[in-house]
C-alpha positions as CSV (number, residue, x, y, z in Angstrom):
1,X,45.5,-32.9,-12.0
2,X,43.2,-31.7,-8.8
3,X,42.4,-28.1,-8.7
4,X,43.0,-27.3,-5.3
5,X,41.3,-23.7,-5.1
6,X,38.0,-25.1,-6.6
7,X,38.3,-28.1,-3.9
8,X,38.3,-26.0,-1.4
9,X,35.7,-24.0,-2.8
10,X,33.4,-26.9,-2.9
11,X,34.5,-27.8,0.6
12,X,33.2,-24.2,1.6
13,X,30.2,-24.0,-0.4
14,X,28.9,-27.7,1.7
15,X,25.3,-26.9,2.6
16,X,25.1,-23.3,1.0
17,X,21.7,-23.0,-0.5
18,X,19.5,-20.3,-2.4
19,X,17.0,-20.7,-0.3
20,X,19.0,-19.0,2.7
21,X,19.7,-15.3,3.0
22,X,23.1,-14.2,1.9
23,X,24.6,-13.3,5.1
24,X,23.5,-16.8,6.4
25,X,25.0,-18.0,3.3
26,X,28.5,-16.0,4.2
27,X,28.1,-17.3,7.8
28,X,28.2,-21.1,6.6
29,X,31.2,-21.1,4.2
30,X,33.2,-18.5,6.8
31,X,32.3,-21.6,9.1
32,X,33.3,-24.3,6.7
33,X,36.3,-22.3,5.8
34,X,37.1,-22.4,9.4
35,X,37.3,-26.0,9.7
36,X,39.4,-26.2,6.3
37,X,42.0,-24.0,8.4
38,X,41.9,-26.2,12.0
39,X,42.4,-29.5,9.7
40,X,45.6,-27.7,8.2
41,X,47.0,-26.0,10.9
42,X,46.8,-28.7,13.0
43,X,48.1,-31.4,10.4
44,X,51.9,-31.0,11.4
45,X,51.4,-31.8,14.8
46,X,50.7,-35.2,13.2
47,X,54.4,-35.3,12.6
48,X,55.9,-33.3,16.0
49,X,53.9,-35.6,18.4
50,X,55.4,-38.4,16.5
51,X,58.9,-37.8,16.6
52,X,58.3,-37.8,19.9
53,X,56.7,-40.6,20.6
54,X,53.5,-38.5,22.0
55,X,51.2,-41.0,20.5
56,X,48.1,-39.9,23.2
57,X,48.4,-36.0,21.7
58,X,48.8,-37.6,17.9
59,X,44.7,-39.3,18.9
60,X,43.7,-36.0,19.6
61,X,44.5,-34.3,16.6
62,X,42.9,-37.4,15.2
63,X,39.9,-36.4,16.4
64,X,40.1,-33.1,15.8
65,X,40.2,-33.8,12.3
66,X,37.2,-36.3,12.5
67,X,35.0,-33.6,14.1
68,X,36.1,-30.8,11.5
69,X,35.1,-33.0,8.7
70,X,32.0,-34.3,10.2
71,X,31.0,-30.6,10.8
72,X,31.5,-30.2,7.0
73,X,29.6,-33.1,6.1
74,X,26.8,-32.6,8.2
75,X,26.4,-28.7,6.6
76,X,26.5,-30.6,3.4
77,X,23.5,-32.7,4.6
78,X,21.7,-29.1,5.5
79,X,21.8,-30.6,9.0
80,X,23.2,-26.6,10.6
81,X,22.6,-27.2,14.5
82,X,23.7,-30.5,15.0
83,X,26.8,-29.2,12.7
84,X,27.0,-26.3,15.0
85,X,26.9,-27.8,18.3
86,X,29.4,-30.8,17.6
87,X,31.9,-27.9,16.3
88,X,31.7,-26.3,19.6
89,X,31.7,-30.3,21.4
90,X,34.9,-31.3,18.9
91,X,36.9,-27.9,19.6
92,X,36.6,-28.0,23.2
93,X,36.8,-31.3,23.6
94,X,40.2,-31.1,22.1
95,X,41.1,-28.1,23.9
96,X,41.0,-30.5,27.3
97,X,42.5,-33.2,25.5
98,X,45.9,-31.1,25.0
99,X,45.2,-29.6,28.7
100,X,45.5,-32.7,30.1
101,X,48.1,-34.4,27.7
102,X,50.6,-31.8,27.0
103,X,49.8,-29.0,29.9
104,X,47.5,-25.9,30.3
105,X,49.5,-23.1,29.3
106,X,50.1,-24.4,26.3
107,X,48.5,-21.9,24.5
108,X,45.1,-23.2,23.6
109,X,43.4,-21.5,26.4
110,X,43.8,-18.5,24.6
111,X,40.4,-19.9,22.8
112,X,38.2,-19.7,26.1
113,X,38.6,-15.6,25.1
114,X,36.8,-15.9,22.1
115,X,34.2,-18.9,23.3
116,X,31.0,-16.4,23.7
117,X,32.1,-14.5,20.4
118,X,31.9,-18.1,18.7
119,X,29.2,-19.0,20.1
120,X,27.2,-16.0,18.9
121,X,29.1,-16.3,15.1
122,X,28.0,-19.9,14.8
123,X,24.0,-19.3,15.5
124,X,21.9,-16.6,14.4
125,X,21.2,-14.0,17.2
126,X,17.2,-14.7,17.2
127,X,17.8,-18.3,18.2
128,X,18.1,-17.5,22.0
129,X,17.5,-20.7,23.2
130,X,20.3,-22.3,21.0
131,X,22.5,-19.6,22.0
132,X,21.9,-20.3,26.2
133,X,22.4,-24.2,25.6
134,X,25.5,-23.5,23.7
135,X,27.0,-21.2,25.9
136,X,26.3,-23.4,29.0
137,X,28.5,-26.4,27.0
138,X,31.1,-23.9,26.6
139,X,31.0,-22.9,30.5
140,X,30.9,-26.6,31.2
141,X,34.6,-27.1,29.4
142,X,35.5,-24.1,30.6
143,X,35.2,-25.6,34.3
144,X,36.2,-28.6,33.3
145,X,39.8,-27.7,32.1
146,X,40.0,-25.7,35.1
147,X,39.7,-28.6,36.6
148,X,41.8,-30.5,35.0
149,X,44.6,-28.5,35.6
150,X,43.8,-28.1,39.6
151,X,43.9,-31.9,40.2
152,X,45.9,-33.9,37.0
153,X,49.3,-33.6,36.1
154,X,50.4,-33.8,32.5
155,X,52.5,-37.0,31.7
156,X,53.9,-34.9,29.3
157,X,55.3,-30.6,28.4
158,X,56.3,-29.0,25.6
159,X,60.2,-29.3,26.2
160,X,59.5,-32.8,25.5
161,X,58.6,-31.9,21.7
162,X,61.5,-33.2,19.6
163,X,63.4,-31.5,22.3
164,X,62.2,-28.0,21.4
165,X,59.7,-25.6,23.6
166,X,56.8,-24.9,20.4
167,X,54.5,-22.6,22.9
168,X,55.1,-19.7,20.7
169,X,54.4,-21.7,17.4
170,X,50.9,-23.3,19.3
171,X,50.0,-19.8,20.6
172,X,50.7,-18.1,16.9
173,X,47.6,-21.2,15.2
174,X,45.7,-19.9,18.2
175,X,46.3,-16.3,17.3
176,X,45.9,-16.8,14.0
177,X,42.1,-18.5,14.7
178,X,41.2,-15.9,17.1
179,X,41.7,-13.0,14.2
180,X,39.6,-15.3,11.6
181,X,37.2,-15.4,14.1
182,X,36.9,-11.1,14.8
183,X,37.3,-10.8,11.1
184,X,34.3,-13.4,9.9
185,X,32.5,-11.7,12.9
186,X,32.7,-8.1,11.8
187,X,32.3,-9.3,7.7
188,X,29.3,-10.8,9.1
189,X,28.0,-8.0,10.0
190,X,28.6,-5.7,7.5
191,X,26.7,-7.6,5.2
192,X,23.8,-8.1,7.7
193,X,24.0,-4.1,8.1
194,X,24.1,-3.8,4.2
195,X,21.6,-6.6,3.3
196,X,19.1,-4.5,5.9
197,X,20.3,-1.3,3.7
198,X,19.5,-3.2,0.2
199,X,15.9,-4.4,1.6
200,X,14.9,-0.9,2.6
201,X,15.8,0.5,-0.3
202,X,14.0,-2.4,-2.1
203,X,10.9,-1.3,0.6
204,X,11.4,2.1,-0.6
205,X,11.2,1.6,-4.3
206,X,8.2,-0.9,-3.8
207,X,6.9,1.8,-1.9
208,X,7.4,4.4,-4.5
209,X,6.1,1.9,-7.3
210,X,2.9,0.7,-5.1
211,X,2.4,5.2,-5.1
212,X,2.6,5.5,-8.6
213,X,0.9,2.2,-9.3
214,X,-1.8,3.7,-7.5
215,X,-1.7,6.9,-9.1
216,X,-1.9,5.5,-12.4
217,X,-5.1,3.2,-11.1
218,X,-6.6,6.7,-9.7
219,X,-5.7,8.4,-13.2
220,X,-7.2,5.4,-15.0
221,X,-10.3,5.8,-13.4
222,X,-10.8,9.0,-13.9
223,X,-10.1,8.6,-17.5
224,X,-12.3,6.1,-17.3
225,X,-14.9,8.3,-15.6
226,X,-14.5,10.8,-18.4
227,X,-14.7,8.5,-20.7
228,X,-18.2,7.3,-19.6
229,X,-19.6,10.6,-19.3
230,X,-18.2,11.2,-23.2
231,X,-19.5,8.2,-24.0
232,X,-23.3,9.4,-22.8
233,X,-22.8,12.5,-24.8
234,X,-22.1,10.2,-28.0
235,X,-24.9,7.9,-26.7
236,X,-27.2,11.3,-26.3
237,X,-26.2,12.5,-30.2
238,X,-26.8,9.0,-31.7
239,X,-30.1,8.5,-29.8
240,X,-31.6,12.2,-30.4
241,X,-29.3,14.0,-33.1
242,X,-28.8,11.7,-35.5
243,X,-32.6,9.8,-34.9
244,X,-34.2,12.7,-35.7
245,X,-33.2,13.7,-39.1
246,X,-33.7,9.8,-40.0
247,X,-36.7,10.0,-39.0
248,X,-38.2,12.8,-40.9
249,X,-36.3,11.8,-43.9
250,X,-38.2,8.2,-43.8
251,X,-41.6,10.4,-43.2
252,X,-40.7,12.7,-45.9
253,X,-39.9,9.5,-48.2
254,X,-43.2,8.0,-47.1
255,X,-45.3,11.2,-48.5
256,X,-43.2,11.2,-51.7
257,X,-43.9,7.8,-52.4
258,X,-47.6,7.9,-51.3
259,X,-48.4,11.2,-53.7
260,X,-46.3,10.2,-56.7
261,X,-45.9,12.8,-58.8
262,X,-47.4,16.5,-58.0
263,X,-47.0,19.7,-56.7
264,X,-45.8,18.6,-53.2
265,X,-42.8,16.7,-54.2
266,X,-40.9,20.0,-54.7
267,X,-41.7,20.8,-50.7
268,X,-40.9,17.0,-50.0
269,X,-37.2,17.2,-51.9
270,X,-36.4,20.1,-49.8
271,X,-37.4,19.0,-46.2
272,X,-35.6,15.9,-47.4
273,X,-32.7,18.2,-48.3
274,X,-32.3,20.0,-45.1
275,X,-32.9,17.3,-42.6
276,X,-29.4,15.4,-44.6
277,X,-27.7,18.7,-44.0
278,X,-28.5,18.9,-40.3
279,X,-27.6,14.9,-40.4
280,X,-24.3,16.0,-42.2
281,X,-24.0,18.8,-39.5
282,X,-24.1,15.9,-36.7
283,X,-21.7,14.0,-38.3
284,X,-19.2,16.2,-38.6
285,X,-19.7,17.2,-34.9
286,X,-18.7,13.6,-34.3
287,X,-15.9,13.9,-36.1
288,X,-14.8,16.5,-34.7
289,X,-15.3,14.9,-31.1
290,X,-13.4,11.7,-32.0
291,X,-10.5,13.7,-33.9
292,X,-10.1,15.5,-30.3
293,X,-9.3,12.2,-28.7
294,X,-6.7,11.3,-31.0
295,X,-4.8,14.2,-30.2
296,X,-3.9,12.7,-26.8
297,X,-1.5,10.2,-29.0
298,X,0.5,13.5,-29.3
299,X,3.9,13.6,-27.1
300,X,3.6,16.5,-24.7
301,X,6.7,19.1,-24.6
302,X,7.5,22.6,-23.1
303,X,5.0,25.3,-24.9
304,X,4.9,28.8,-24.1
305,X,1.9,30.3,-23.4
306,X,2.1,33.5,-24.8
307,X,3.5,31.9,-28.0
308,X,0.2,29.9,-27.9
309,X,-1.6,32.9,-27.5
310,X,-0.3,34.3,-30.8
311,X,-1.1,31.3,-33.0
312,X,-4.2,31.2,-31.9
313,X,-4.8,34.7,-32.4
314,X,-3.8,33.8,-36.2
315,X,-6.0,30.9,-36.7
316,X,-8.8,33.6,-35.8
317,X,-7.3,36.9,-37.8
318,X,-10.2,37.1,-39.8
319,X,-12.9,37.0,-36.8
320,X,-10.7,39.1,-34.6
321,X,-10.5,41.5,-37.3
322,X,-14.1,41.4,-38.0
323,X,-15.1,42.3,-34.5
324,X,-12.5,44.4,-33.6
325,X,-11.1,42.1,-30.9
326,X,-8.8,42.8,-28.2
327,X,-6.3,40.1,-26.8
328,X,-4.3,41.6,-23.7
329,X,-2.1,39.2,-21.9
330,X,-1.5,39.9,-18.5
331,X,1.4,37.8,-17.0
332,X,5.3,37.0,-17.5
333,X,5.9,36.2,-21.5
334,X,8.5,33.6,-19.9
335,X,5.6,31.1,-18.3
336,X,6.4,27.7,-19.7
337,X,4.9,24.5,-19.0
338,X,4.5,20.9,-20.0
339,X,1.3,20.5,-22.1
340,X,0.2,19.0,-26.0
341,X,0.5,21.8,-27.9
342,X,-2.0,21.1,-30.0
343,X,-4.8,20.1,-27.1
344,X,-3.9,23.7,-25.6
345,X,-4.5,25.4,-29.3
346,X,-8.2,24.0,-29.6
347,X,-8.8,25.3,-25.9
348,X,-7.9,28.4,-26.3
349,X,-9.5,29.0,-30.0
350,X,-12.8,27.8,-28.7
351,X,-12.9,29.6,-25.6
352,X,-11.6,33.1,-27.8
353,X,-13.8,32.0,-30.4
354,X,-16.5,31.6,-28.2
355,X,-15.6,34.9,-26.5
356,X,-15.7,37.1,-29.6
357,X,-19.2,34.9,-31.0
358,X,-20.7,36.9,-27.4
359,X,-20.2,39.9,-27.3
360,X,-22.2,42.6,-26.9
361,X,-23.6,44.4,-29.8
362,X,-22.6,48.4,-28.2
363,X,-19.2,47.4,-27.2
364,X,-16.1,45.6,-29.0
365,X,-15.0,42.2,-27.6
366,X,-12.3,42.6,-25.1
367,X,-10.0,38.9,-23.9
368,X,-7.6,39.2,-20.7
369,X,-5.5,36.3,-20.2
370,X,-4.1,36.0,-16.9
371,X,-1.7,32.9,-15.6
372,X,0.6,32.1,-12.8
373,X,2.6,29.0,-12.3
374,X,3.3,27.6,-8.9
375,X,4.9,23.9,-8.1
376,X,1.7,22.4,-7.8
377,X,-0.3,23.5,-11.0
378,X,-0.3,26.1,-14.0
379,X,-3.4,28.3,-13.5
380,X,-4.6,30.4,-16.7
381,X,-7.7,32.9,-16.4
382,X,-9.7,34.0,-19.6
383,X,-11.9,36.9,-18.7
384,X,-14.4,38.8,-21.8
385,X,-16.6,41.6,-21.5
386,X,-19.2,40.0,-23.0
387,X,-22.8,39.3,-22.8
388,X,-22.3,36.9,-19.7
389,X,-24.0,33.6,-18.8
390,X,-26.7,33.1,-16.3
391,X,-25.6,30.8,-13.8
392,X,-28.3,30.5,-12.0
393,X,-30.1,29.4,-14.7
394,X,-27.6,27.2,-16.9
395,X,-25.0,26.4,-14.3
396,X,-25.3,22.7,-14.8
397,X,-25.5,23.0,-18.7
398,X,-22.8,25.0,-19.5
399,X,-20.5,22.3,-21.2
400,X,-23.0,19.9,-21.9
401,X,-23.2,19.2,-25.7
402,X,-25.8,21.0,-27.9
403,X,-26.6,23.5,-25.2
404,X,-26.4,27.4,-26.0
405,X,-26.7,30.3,-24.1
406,X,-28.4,33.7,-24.7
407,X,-29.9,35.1,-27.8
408,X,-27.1,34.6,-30.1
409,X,-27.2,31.2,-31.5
410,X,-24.6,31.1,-34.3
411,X,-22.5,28.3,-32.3
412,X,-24.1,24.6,-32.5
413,X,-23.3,24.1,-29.0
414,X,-19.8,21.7,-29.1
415,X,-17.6,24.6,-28.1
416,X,-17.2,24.6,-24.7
417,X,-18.1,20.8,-24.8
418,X,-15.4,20.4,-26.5
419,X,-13.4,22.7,-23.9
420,X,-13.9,20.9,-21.2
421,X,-13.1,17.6,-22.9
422,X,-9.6,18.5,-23.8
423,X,-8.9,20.2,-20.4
424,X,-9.9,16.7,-18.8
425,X,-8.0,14.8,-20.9
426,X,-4.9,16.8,-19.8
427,X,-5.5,16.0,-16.5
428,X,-6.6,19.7,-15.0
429,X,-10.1,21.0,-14.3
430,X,-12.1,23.8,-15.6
431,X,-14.6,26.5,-14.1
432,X,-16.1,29.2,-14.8
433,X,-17.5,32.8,-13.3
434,X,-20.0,34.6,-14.9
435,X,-22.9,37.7,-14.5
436,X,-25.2,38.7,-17.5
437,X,-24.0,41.4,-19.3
438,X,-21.2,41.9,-17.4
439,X,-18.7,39.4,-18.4
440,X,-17.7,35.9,-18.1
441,X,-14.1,34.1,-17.1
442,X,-13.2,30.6,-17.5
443,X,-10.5,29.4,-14.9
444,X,-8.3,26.3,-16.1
445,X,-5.6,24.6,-13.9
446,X,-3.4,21.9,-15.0
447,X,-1.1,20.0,-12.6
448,X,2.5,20.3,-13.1
């Protein structure tokens, strides 16, 4: 048994494509729809006109129906103006068929109201010139029923129907096309107005993702940029550090081997001894670098920085003890920001570490923390009374690896390396202001 509905939908969907934007899409089935309706609405005049012997009006609706279905068939064959234009030819055409046959006012001039609104439905708005030659066929008919009217007489009227006057029932089809007509015309452009929504908020999420795309390409290259600089430090260690004690180990080797047994041997063994120690020292130092990357695997939460504060204070209760050490935080206990808690932990121990390492020797080693938070970035200043750095002197060396500062040499120089690693690797920046033997402060900011 035939399913109608899907028929019809097949009927409607002649010529509808992926390839062509939706509203055109909606445009050509609203069309194809359209000529479903004409070929139904107008099938009963098939049987009026012939109970009356009108056999002239009965060819008319003939070829009304022809034109409707070769409109159809030439959407199907993706053939859209030639489609377009012979709707607009078979429609009018018919129009002054039933002028002439059956009378004017008959109620198809009713469609000459709507000719430029069809027009317009049936092409799209940028094809001007189709539009003009379109709209001069229409003004053509237009006369030309006019015309008709002035200087034929119909053979035949309405009141000759099967003896019944069916204006009323002609006008109502025409009513009822006109209406399909304003509806498919304002659908239509609803979903033009909503496909141009839809593609600018498409432009505006490209957009956003082309930003962050590019962020994350600026971000990656300053990794990488960090990276490479890291990467000369490791290359500087491997290539200096760890050559040297080799080397004197071989040399020391060499002498043992070329004395054999005697009195030197002893002196030998322990140069031997010290320069693995120093090469153990390295090592570790290089563990401790590469163990600082991993920490970026860690997921990065809310931390408080005060609570920070406190547990690194503990981690360094015996030094702070020791010394005597003051830690005075100077800002709202309530300042919370996004970070890895356990990057922020080595940043703070080394500079406090470093802090209380420099002190002077007639005064007792005294930390302010200051911080404020603003929407752009998290600002945290750690100022010491210590013996200072000379910036004129070390500026450009005062986080390189293996470099210390001043006459206390207990550190081995990775500290503030190290700082300025994991302050990088957080994304924020580091600097520092200092004056010898008057203090120095280190200045981080980290970008919300």
């Amino acid at each position: 048994m035939w399913n109608f509905k899907k028929i019809v939908e097949e009927i409607t969907h002649a010529g509808v494509t992926e390839a062509i934007a939706f509203e055109k899409q909606y445009r050509l089935k609203s069309m194809n729809l359209l000529c479903v309706i004409g070929i139904l609405i107008i099938s009963p005049y098939y049987i009026i006109f012939s109970m009356s012997g009108l056999w002239y009006p009965v060819l008319v609706v003939f070829l009304f129906h022809i034109s409707f279905f070769i409109v159809i068939f030439l959407n199907y064959l993706k053939s859209y103006t030639a489609g377009n234009y012979l709707l607009i030819f078979g429609t009018n055409m018919g129009i002054l068929g039933m002028s002439y046959f059956i009378g004017f006012d008959s109620g198809f001039h009713l469609y000459f109201m709507t000719g430029p609104l069809f027009i317009f439905w049936i092409f799209d708005l940028n094809q001007k010139k189709l539009i003009a030659y379109a709209i001069a066929l229409e003004l053509f008919f237009v006369v030309l029923v006019f015309l008709v009217k002035a200087y034929f007489v119909s053979p035949y009227s309405w009141k000759q129907v099967v003896g019944l006057d069916i204006y009323y029932l002609n006008m109502s089809f025409n009513l009822c096309l006109i209406f399909l007509l304003f509806y498919n015309y304002t659908k239509y452009y609803q979903l033009l107005t909503d496909s141009l929504v839809q593609k600018q908020e498409n432009m505006e999420t490209e957009v956003v993702k082309r930003i962050k795309s590019e962020e994350y390409t600026s971000k990656l290259f300053e990794d990488l940029s960090i990276s490479y600089k890291n990467l000369e430090q490791f290359s500087y260690i491997v290539s200096h550090n760890v050559r040297s004690p080799l080397s004197n180990i071989k040399g020391f080797l060499s002498i043992y081997e070329a004395n054999g047994h005697n009195t030197q041997n002893d002196q030998v063994i322990d140069s031997i001894k010290e320069s693995a120690e120093h090469l153990d020292e390295i090592i570790m130092d290089l563990n401790v670098l590469l163990n600082a990357k991993n920490l970026l695997l860690e997921n990065k939460r809310v931390v408080n920085l005060s609570e920070a504060i406190q547990n690194v204070g503990v981690s360094l209760a015996a030094e702070i003890q020791g010394s005597g050490a003051i830690i005075k935080e100077e800002f709202e206990r309530d300042l919370n920001f996004v970070t890895i808690k356990t990057i922020l932990h080595s940043i703070l121990f080394n500079l406090f570490q470093n802090s209380i390492r420099h002190n002077k020797p007639d005064s007792y080693p005294e930390i302010i923390i200051k911080a404020k938070k603003t929407q752009e970035y998290t600002e945290i200043k750690i100022s010491d009374n210590g013996s200072g750095i000379d910036l004129k002197k070390y500026n450009d060396r005062v986080f390189m690896l293996y470099h210390t500062f001043g006459e206390k040499t207990e550190g081995r120089g990775i500290g503030l390396f190290l700082v300025r690693s994991n302050v990088e690797m957080l994304g924020g920046r580091i600097s520092i202001e200092s004056k010898l033997n008057e203090g120095t402060t280190f200045i981080i900011q980290f970008k919300n």
